[in-house]
C-alpha angles and dihedrals in degrees: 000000000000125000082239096048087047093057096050098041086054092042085058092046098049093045090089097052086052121087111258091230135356113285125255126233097274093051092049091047087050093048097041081049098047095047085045080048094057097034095059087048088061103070108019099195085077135080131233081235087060091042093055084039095056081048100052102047086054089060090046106047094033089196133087123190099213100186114195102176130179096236142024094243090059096046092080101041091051085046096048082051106056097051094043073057098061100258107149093194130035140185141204125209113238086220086058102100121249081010087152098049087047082051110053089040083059093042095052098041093043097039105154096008106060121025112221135203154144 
């Protein structure tokens, strides 16, 4: 089969799974509600406000700092680096070694001004 007469088989294929036109307000209120409806039952110690609010810094801020870094003693100098270096949110890998104990020292020193995560 050539590659032309694949895409098009799968394009056919796919056509059913697709919308038939764009949605209208209603629909993309139902369907926002119904996403932040199943998000906040994810992780139910936070609130629907925190999840708007996580949302909402990410909007903001546009730019994420995910470290990944060979050994433990590295992970909070590159860390230390990215927000001296203006970075608003910053991540943590979960394969950088002792991630969680470097996590849980910057969330608790930069608790309200950076927002830190894995």
């Amino acid at each position: 089969m050539t590659a032309l007469r694949l895409l098009s088989s799968i394009s056919k294929r796919t056509q059913s799974f697709l919308p038939s036109a764009a949605p209208t307000s209603s629909t993309a209120s139902t369907s926002a509600a119904r996403h932040l409806s199943t998000a906040s039952t994810l992780d139910r110690t936070k609130s629907t406000d925190n999840y708007n609010a996580v949302l909402s810094t990410f909007a903001n801020v546009r730019a994420c700092a995910v470290l990944r870094t060979a050994t433990s003693a590295a992970c909070p100098k590159a860390m230390q680096a990215c927000i001296d270096g203006g970075f608003k949110i910053v991540e943590f890998t979960l394969t950088t070694p002792d991630c969680l104990t470097h996590l849980s020292s910057f969330r608790s020193k930069y608790d309200g001004t950076v927002m830190v995560g894995c």
